[in-house]
C-alpha positions in Angstrom: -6.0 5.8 7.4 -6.0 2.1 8.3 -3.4 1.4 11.0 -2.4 -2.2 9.7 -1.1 -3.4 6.2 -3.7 -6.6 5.5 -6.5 -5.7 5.7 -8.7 -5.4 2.6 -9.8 -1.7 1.4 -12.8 -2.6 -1.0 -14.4 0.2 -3.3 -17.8 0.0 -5.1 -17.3 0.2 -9.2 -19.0 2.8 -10.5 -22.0 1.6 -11.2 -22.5 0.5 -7.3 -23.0 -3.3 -8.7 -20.0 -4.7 -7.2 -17.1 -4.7 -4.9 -13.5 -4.7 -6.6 -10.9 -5.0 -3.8 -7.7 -3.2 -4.4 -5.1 -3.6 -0.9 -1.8 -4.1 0.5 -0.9 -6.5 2.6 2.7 -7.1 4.4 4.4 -10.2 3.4 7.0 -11.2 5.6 9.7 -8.7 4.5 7.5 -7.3 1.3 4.4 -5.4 0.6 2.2 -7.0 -1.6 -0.7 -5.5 -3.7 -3.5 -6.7 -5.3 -2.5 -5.9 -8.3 0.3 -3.7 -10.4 0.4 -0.3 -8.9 2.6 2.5 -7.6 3.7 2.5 -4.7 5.3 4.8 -2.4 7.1 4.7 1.0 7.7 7.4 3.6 8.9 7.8 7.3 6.0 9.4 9.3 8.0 12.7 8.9 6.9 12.9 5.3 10.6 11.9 3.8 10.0 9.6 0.4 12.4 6.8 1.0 11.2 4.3 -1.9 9.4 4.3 -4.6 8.6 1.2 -7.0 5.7 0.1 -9.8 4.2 -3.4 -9.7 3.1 -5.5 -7.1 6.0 -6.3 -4.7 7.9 -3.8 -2.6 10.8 -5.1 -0.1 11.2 -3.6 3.4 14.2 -6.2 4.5 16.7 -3.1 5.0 15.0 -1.0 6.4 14.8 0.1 10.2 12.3 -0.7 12.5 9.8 1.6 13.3 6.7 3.2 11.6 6.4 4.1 8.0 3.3 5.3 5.2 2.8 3.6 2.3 1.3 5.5 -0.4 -0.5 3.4 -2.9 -1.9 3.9 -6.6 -3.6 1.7 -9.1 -3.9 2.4 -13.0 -7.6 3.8 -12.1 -5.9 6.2 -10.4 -7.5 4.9 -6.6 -5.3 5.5 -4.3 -4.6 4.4 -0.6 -2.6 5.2 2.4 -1.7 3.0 4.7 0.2 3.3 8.0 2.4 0.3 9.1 5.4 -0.9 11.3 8.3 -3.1 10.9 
């Protein structure tokens, strides 16, 4: 699991002709993906504490500390990433 939100997380189509980069990166006080997905947020003792579809997820209120975001895109790829505030 990467350990910082940014960084891309490219997958090979499946045809292994090209890359399509699906990611997360922190914004500020927002995740942003690459494109419309689900995405879901948890403390690192498992607890779902949000849990929003599109693109944008804000993390203003929350506490600092470390949390696992839990993404998904319509093809169903999904990708975990660990990150702190």
């Amino acid at each position: 699991m990467p350990s910082l939100v940014g960084s891309e997380m490219c997958i090979r189509d499946r045809h292994g002709t090209t890359d399509e980069c699906f990611y997360v990166r922190k914004e500020g006080l927002e995740l942003c993906a690459s494109e419309e997905c689900s995405m879901e947020l948890y403390t690192v003792e498992g607890k779902q504490i949000r849990r929003v579809q599109g693109k944008k997820m804000g993390v203003s209120d929350l506490d600092k500390g470390i949390y696992i975001l839990k993404a998904i895109n319509s093809d169903g790829i999904v990708k975990n990433t660990k990150f702190s505030l």
